[in-house]
Structure formats: structure tokens, C-alpha cells
C-alpha positions as CSV (number, residue, x, y, z in Angstrom):
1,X,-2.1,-25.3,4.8
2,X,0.2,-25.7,2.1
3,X,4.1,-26.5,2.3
4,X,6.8,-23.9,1.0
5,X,7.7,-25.8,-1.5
6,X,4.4,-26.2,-3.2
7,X,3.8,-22.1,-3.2
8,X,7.2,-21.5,-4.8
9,X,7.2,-24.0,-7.4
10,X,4.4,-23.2,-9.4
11,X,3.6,-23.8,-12.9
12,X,3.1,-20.4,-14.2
13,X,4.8,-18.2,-11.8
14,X,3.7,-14.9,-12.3
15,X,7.3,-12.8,-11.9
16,X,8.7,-12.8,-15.3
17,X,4.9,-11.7,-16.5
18,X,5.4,-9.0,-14.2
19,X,9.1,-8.1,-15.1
20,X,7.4,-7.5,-18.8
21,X,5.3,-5.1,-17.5
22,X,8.3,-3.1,-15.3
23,X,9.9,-3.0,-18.5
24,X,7.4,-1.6,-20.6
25,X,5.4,1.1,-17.7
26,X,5.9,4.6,-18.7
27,X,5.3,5.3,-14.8
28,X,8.8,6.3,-13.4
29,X,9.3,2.6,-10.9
30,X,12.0,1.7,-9.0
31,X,12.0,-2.2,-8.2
32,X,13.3,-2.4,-5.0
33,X,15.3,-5.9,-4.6
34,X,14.1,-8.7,-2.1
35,X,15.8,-10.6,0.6
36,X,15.1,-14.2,-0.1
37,X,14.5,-15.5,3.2
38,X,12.4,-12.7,4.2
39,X,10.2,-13.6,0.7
40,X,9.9,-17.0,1.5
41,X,8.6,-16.5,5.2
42,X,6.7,-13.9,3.8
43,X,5.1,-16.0,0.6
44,X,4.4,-19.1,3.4
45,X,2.8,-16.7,6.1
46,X,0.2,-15.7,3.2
47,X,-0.4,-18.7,1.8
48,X,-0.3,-17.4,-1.8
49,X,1.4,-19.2,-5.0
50,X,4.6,-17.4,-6.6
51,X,1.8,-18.0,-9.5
52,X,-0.2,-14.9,-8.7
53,X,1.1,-11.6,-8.7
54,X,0.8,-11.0,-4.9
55,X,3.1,-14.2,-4.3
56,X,5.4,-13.4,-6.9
57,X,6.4,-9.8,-5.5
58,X,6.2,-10.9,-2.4
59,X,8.8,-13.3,-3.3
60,X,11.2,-11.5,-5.4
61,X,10.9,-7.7,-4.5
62,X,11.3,-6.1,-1.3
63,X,8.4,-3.2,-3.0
64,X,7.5,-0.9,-5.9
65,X,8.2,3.0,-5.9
66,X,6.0,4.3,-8.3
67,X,5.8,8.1,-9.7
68,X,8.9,9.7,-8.2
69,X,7.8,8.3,-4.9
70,X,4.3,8.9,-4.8
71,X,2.9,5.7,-4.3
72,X,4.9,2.3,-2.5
73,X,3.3,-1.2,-2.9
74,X,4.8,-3.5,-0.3
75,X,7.1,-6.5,-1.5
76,X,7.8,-9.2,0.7
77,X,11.1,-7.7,2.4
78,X,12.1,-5.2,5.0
79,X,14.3,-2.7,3.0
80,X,16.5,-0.9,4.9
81,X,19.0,2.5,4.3
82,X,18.3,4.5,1.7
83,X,15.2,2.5,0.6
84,X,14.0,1.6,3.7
85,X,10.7,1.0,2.8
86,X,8.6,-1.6,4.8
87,X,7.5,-5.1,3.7
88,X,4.5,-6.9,4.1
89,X,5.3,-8.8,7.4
90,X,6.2,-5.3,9.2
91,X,2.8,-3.4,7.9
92,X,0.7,-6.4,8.8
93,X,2.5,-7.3,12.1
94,X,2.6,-11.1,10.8
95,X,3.8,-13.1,13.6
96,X,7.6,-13.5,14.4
97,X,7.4,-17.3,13.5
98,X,4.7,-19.1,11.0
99,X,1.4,-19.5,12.3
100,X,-1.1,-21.3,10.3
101,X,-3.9,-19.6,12.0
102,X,-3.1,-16.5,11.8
103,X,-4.9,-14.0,9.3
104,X,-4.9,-10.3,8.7
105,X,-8.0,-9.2,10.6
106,X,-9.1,-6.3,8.2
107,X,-7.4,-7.4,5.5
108,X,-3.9,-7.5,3.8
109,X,-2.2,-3.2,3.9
110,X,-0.7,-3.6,0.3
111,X,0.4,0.3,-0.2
112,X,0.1,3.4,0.5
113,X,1.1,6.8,-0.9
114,X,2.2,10.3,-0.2
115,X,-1.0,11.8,1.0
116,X,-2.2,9.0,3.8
117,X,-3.7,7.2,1.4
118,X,-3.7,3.6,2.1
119,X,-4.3,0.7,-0.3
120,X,-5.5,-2.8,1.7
121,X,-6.9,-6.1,0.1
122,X,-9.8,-7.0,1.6
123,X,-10.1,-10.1,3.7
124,X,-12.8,-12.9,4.1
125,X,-15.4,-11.1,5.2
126,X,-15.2,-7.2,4.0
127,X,-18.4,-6.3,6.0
128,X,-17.6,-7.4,9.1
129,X,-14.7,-5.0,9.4
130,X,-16.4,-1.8,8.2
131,X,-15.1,-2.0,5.2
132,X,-16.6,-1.7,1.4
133,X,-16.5,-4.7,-1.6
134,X,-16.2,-8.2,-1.6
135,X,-13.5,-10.5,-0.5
136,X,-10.4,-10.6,-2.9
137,X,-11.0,-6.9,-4.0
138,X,-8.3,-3.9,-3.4
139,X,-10.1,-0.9,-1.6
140,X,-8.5,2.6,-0.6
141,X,-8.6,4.5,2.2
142,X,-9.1,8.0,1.1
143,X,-7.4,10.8,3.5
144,X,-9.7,13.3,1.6
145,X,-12.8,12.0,2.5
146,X,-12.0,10.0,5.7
147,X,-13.7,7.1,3.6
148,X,-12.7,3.2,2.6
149,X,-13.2,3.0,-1.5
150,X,-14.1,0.5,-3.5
151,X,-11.9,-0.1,-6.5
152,X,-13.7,-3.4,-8.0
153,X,-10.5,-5.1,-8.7
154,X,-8.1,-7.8,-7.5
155,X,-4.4,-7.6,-6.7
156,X,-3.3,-8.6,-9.9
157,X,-5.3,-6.6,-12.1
158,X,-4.9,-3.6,-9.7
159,X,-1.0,-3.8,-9.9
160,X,-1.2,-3.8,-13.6
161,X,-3.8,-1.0,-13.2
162,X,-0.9,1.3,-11.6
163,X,1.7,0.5,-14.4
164,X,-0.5,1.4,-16.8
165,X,-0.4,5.1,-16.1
166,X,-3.9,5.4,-14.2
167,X,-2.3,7.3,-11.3
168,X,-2.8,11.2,-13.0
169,X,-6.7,9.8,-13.6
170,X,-7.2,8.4,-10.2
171,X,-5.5,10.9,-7.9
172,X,-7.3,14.0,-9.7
173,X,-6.8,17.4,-7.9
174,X,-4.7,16.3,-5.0
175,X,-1.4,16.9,-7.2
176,X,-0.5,20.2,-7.0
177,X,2.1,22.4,-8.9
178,X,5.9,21.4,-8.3
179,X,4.7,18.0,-6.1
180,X,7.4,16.4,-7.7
181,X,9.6,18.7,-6.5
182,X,8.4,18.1,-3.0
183,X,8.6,14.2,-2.8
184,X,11.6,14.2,-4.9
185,X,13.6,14.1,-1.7
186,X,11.0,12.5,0.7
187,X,12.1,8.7,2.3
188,X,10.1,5.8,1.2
189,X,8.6,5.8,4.9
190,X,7.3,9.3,4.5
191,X,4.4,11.1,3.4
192,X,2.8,15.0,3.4
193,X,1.7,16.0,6.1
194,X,-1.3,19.2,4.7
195,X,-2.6,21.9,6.9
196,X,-5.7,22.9,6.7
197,X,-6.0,19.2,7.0
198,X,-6.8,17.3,3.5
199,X,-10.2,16.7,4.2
200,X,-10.8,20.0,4.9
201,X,-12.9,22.4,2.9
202,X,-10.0,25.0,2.0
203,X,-7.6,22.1,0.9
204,X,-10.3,21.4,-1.5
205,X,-11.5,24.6,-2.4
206,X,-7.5,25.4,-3.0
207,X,-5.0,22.9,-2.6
208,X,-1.5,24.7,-3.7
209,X,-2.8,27.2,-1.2
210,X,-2.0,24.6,2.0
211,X,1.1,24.6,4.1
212,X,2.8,21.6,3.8
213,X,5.9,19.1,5.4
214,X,6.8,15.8,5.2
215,X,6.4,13.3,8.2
216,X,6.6,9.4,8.3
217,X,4.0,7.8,7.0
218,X,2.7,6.2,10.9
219,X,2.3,10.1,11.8
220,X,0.2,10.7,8.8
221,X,-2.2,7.4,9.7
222,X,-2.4,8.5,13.2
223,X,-3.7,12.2,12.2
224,X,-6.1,10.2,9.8
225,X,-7.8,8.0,13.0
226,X,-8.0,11.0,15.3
227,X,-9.7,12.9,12.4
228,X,-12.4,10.3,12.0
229,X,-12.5,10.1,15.8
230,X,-12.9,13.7,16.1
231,X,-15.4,14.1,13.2
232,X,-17.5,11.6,14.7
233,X,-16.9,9.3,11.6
234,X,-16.5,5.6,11.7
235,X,-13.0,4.6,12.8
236,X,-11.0,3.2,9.6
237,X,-9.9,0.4,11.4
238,X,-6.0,-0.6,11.0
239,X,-4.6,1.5,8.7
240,X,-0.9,0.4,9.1
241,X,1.8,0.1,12.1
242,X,0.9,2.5,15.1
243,X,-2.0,4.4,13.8
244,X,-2.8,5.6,17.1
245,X,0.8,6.1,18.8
């Protein structure tokens, strides 16, 4: 285990690298500020150095808001009011005091976006939880297709992957005509709620076709579990706080 002060006072810490690259994204962002107690709790609960990009937001940000809102990436703070999006400890139920034991079963929930989708880092030992690549690597659960995805990257390179514009590339045709319109007004704790459901073969044959409303983001990972249980898929596993409830 490694002391506090031996995670925040890196070397090379990794924020002002990543303050370059807020400063020079042309994806709209909002940098959410951090609640330095919460960051340190946070940075000694994972056990990372401020000199990796995971450390350093955890830190110094309480999360990013990227496109207008379509995609959160977890900081290391609990925001609250009009930016009350949740921070790492609260998605990952870390324990209310340190504990050196303790590890994220699955794997780390680092973001999630609009549709359900949810982005996780995977733990030690990726195939014993049902879930696709190695250790270290960021996958994505897909509400589409019901399915974990591989992305072949780590934190770092996948948080400079996002500021880099990739999101149009990655997300395809699940953006549909006025969807900023839609989640221009939408809470950082809520996400589109699609019917026919977004796996379903008329969302994809027609997606602008769908009904759709906004709901917090717990309701859309609870519809995604029930799917998979009704479907007769395998279960995604923890998606979040109160999939099932």
C-alpha cells in the first residue's frame, strides 16, 4: 500500500498535460471543479499516482462533460446542484473509510453517456468477471447490443482518445437529428430513455423514428440488466449504482 503523500507528490504529475489538452479539444467540455478532500480519499482508495491521468482527474476534477452532455467521465468528487454529476467513490461504492483491501470487483465504472452506455476499466482479472480484454484496458458496455466491448486502450490514452474528436466516429448511427437539442437541457445524472428499446430491431432499422424521454441514468442501467435477463443474454454484471432497483 502506498501513503497519500507518495501518490500526490509525483514527479511528472499528469494534470497540467491534461489541462493542455482541455485547452486545445474542439469537443465542447466542461471541466467540472473537484473538492479536494473528496480527491485525496478518492486518489488513496485507488491507489493511483497524480502521475497518471486517472490519478490526476481524480484529484483535481470532480468529472468531464463532454459533447453538450453526451458523455461524463467520472472525477474524483461528488458534484452537487446544477452539476451534480457523480464521482468515482459513489459509482464504485468505495468504502466510507480507506480500506486497503478493498478492490472494484468488475472493474473501475469510469463514464458513461446518454444512451446507457457505460465506460469501465477493467480489473485484474477481465475473464473472470465476464468481461472482454486484458487487465488495464477500458471496455464499453454497449446498450445497442446488450454487449461488453473491447476498446484496446488504457485510461490515459482513451481519455485523450475522447478529446480528440473520436466521439462522431465511435457512436455512428445512434445520433439522431436535433440530439443536441434533446440533451441540451438533460442533468448530468440523466440519460435517454428509447422505445422500441435500443437494441431493438426498429431502433436500428430507424432510429429518429423512436419515442424518446429522459430518465436518470440508474433507470437506464436497470432497463439494460432486465433486457439481458429477459433476452436470455449474459448478465453485464455491475453496471453502476442500483442497476437492479
Amino acid at each position: 500500500m502506498r501513503e497519500l503523500s507518495e501518490l500526490i507528490h509525483g514527479d511528472d504529475p499528469a494534470w497540467p498535460v491534461l489541462q493542455k489538452e482541455f485547452a486545445t479539444t474542439s469537443v465542447p467540455l466542461k471541466v467540472l471543479p473537484g473538492d479536494p478532500e473528496q480527491g485525496r480519499s478518492c486518489l488513496l482508495q485507488l491507489q493511483v499516482s497524480v502521475e497518471s491521468y486517472l490519478g490526476a482527474l481524480a484529484l483535481h476534477s470532480g468529472g468531464l462533460i463532454l459533447d453538450g452532455g453526451w458523455l461524463r467521465v467520472f472525477g474524483g468528487s461528488t458534484m452537487t446542484g446544477a452539476d451534480a454529476l457523480p464521482g468515482l467513490a459513489q459509482v464504485n461504492r468505495f468504502p466510507a473509510a480507506f480500506d486497503p483491501e478493498w478492490r472494484p470487483a468488475n472493474g473501475l465504472i469510469v463514464g458513461q453517456d446518454v444512451l446507457g452506455g457505460v465506460f469501465a476499466l477493467n480489473g485484474h482479472d477481465a475473464a473472470e468477471a465476464g468481461r472482454p480484454g486484458t487487465p488495464g484496458q477500458v471496455i464499453y458496455f454497449a446498450p445497442e447490443s446488450l454487449e461488453w466491448q473491447a476498446l484496446e486502450m488504457g485510461y490515459g490514452t482513451w481519455l485523450t482518445w475522447l478529446l480528440t474528436g473520436r466521439l462522431e466516429q465511435f457512436y455512428g448511427g445512434l445520433r439522431w437529428p436535433g440530439w443536441r437539442a434533446e440533451i441540451r437541457a438533460l442533468p448530468p445524472a440523466h440519460g435517454i430513455a428509447f422505445y422500441p428499446f435500443l437494441w431493438s430491431d426498429e431502433a436500428h432499422a430507424d432510429l429518429a423514428a423512436t419515442s424518446r424521454r429522459p430518465v436518470p441514468a440508474r433507470e437506464l442501467l436497470r432497463m439494460s440488466a432486465d433486457s439481458c435477463r429477459q433476452l436470455g443474454l449474459d448478465s453485464p454484471g455491475f453496471l453502476g449504482p442500483n442497476p437492479s432497483g
